[in-house]
One Martini backbone bead per residue (centre of mass of N, CA, C, O) as a GRO file, in nm:
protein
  104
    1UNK     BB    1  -1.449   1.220   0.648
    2UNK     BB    2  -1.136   1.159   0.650
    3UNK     BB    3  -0.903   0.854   0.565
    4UNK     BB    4  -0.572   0.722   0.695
    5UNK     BB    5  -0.399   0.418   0.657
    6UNK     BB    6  -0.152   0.210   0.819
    7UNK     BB    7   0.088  -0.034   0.830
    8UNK     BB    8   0.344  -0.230   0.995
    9UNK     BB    9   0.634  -0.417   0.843
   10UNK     BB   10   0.902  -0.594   0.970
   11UNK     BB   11   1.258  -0.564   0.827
   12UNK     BB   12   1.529  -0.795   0.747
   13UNK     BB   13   1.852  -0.712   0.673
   14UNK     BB   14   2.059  -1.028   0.508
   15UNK     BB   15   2.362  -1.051   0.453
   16UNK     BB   16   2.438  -0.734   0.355
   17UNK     BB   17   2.771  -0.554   0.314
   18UNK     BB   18   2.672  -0.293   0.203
   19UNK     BB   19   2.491  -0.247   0.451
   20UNK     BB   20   2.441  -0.106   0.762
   21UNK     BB   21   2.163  -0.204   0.751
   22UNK     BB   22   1.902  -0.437   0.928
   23UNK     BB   23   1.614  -0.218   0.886
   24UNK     BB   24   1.289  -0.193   0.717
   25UNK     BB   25   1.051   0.032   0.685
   26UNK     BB   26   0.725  -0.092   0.638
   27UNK     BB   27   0.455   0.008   0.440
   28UNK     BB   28   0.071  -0.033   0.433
   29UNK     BB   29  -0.185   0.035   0.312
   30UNK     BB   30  -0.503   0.029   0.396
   31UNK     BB   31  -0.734   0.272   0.507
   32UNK     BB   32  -0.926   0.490   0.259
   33UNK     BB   33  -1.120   0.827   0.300
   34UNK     BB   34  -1.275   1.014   0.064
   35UNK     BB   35  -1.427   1.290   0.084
   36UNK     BB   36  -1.302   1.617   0.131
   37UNK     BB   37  -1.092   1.459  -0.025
   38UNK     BB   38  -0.868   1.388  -0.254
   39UNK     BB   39  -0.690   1.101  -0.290
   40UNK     BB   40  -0.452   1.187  -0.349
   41UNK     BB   41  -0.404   1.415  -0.144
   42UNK     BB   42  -0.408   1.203   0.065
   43UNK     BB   43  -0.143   1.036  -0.017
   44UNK     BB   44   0.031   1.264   0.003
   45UNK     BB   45  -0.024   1.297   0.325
   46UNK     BB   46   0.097   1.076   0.382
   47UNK     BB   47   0.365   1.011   0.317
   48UNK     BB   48   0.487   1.234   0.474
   49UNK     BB   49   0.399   1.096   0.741
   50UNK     BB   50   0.607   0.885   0.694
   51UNK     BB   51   0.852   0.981   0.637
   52UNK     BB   52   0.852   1.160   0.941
   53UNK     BB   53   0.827   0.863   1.084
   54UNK     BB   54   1.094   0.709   0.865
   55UNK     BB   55   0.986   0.545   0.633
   56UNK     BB   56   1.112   0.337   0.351
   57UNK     BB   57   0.829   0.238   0.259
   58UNK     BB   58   0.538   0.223   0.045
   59UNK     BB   59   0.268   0.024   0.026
   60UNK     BB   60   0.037  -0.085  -0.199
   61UNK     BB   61  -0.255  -0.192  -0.386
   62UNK     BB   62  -0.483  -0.281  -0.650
   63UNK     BB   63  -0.691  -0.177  -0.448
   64UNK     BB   64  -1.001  -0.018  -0.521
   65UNK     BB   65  -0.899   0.314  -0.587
   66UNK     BB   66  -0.588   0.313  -0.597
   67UNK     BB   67  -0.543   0.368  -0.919
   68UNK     BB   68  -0.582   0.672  -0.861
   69UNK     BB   69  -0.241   0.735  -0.726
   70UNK     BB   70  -0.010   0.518  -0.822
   71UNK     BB   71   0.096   0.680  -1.080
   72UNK     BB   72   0.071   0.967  -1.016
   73UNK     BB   73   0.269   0.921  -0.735
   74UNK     BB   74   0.502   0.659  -0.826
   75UNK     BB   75   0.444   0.398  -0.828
   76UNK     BB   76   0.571   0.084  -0.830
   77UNK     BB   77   0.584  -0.180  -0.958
   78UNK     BB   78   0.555  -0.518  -0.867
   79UNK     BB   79   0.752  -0.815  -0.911
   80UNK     BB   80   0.445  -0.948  -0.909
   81UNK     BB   81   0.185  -1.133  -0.941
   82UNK     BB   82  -0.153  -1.070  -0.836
   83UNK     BB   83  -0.347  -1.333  -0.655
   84UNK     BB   84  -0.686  -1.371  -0.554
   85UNK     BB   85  -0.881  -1.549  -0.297
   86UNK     BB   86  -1.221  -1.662  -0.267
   87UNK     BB   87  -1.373  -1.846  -0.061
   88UNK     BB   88  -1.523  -2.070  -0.288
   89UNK     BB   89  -1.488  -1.878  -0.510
   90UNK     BB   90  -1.560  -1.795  -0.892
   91UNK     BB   91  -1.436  -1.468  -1.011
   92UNK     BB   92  -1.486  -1.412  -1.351
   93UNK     BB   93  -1.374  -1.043  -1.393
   94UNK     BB   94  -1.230  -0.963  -1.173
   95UNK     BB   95  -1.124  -0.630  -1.037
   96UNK     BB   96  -0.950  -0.527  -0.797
   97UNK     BB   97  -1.125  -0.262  -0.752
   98UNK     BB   98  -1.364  -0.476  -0.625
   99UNK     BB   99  -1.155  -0.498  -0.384
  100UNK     BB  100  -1.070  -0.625  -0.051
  101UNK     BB  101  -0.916  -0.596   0.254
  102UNK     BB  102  -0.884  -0.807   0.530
  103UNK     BB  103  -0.780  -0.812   0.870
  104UNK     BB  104  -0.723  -1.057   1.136
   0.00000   0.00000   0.00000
């Protein structure tokens, strides 16, 4: 069985004279398993689903095996150095691959 999740972070876009819009709809991929389908083909089937749910950005971490789809289906990298902290844990050599998030 595959899956696929996202979850909704609402945003909203404060003080720019030039956009009409109030408020970004932005998801960001939560838990995916791909048993039966390939990963990439997995999240461009999500793409598809944020896309016609209206979604204006879809938001991907470079954790778990994402790296498998996030170059080829062409998500840009993010302005920002991602550090990971690890509670009480100091593990140098630790790859994002190796890691996951938990949402509490």
């Amino acid at each position: 069985t595959d899956l696929v999740s996202y979850y909704t972070l609402p945003s909203s876009i404060l003080g720019n004279p030039k956009h009409s819009h109030t408020h970004v709809h932005e998801v960001y991929s939560y838990l995916n398993v791909a048993t039966a389908t390939d990963l990439q083909q997995l999240m461009t089937d999500a793409l598809i689903l944020a896309k016609n749910a209206g979604v204006d950005t879809f938001n991907a971490l470079d954790l778990m095996d994402n790296e498998k789809f996030l170059m080829p289906l062409k998500f840009g990298a993010g302005d920002a150095n991602l550090w990971y902290y690890i509670y009480n844990y100091s593990l140098w050599g630790l790859h994002p691959r190796d890691l996951a998030v938990v949402l509490l």
